[in-house]
C-alpha positions as CSV (number, residue, x, y, z in Angstrom):
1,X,0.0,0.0,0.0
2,X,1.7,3.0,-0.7
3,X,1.1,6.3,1.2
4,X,-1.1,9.1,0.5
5,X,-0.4,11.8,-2.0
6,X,-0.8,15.4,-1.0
7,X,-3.9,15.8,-3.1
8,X,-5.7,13.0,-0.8
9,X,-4.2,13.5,2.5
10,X,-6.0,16.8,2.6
11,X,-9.3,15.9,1.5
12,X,-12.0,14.2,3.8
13,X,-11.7,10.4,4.2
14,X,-14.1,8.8,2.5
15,X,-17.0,7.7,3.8
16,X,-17.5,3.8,5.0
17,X,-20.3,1.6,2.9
18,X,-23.6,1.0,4.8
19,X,-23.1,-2.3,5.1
20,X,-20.0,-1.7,7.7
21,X,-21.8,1.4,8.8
22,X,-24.5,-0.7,10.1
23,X,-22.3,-3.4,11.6
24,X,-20.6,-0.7,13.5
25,X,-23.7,0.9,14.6
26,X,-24.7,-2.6,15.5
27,X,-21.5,-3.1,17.6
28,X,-21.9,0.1,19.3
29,X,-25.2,-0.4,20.5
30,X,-24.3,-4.0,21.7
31,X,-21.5,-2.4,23.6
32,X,-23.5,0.3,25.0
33,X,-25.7,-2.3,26.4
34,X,-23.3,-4.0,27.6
35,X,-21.7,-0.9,29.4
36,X,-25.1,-0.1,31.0
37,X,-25.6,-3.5,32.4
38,X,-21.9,-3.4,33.8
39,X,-23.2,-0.3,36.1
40,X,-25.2,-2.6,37.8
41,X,-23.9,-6.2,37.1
42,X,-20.4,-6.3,39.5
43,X,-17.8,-8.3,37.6
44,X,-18.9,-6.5,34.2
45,X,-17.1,-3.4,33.1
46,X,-18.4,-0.9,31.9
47,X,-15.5,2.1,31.3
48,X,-14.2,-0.1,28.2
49,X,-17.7,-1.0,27.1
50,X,-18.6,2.6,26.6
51,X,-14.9,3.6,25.0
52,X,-15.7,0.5,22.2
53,X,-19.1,1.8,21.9
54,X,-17.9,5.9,21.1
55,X,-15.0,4.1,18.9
56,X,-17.6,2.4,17.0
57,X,-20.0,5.0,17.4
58,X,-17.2,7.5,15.8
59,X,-17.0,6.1,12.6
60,X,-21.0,5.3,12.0
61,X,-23.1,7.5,13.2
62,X,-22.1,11.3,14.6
63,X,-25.5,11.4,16.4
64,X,-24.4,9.1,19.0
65,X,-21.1,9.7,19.2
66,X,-22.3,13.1,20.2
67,X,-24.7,11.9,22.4
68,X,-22.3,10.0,24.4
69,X,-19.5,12.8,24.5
70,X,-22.1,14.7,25.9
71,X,-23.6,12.8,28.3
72,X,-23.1,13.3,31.9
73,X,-22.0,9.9,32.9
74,X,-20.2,8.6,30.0
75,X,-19.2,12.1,28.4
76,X,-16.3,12.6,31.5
77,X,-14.4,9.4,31.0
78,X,-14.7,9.5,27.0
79,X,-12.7,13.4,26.8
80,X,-10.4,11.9,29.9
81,X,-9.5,8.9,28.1
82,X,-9.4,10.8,24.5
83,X,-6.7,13.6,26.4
84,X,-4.1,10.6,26.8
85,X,-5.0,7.7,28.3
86,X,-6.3,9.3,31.6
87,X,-8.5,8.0,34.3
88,X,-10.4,9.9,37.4
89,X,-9.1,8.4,40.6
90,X,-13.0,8.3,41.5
91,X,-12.9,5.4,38.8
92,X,-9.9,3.3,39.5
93,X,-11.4,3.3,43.2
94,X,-14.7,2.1,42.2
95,X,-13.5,-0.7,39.7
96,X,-11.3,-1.4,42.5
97,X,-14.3,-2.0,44.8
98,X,-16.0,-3.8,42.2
99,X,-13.0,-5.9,41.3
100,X,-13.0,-6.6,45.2
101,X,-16.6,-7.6,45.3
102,X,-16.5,-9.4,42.5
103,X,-13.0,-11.5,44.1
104,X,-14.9,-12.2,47.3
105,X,-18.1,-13.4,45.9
106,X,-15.6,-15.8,43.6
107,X,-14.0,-16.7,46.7
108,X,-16.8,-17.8,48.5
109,X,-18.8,-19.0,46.1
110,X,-17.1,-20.0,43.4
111,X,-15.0,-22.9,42.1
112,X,-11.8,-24.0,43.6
113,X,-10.1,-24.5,40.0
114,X,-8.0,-22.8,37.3
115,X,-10.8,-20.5,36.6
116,X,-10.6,-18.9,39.8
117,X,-7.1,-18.4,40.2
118,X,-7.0,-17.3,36.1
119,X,-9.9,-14.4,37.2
120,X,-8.6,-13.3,40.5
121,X,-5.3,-12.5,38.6
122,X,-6.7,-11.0,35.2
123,X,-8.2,-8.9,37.7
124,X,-5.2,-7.8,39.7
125,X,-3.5,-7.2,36.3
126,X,-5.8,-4.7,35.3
127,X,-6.1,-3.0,38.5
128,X,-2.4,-2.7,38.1
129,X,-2.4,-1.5,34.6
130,X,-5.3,0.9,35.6
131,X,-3.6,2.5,38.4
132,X,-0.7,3.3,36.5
133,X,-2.9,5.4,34.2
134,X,-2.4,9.0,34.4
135,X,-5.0,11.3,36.1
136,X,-7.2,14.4,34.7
């Protein structure tokens, strides 16, 4: 593939055909779902739900991509995370409650087996990753 000339690096890309339009719009609604049901559901996330959802949203329809920018809940982390990679220390503590929930209902309730041990340290691997994340 060879790169760009200076006529078509300055003009607008082009657009995407329905077809992956829709798929997209498809995905970003699923992960919008998804993100709302992680507010409630402990163990679910719901941060990264919302950022595939705007990513998606981005490139198929402006209309929600707007709407979530500008939405008080979702809007904050989306211009955070778009300025760099950062994360509100409000939100690494409350994944890191929910991750801590979510551990001690595993704990008690769950299986004793490689599933448990492979999801109590996925976890502790994001929290890790997450709190090295810069702040707004």
């Amino acid at each position: 593939m060879t790169p760009p000339s200076d006529d078509e690096s300055s003009a607008a890309p082009r657009p995407l055909p329905w077809p992956v339009r829709w798929l997209l719009l498809a995905f970003a609604v699923l992960s919008l779902a998804l993100g709302i049901i992680g507010i409630v559901v402990p163990g679910l996330p719901t941060t990264v739900f919302i950022l595939m959802a705007a990513w998606a949203a981005a490139r198929s329809s402006p209309r929600l991509y707007r709407w979530l920018w500008n939405h008080r809940l979702f809007g904050p982390s989306l211009r955070n995370w778009a300025q760099g990679g950062k994360v509100s220390r409000r939100a690494k503590w409350s994944a890191t409650a929910a991750m801590a929930a979510s551990a001690v209902i595993l704990l008690l309730f769950g299986p004793r087996n490689w599933a448990l041990y492979f999801a109590l340290g996925s976890m502790a691997c994001v929290l890790a990753w997450l709190w090295r994340r810069p702040e707004p």
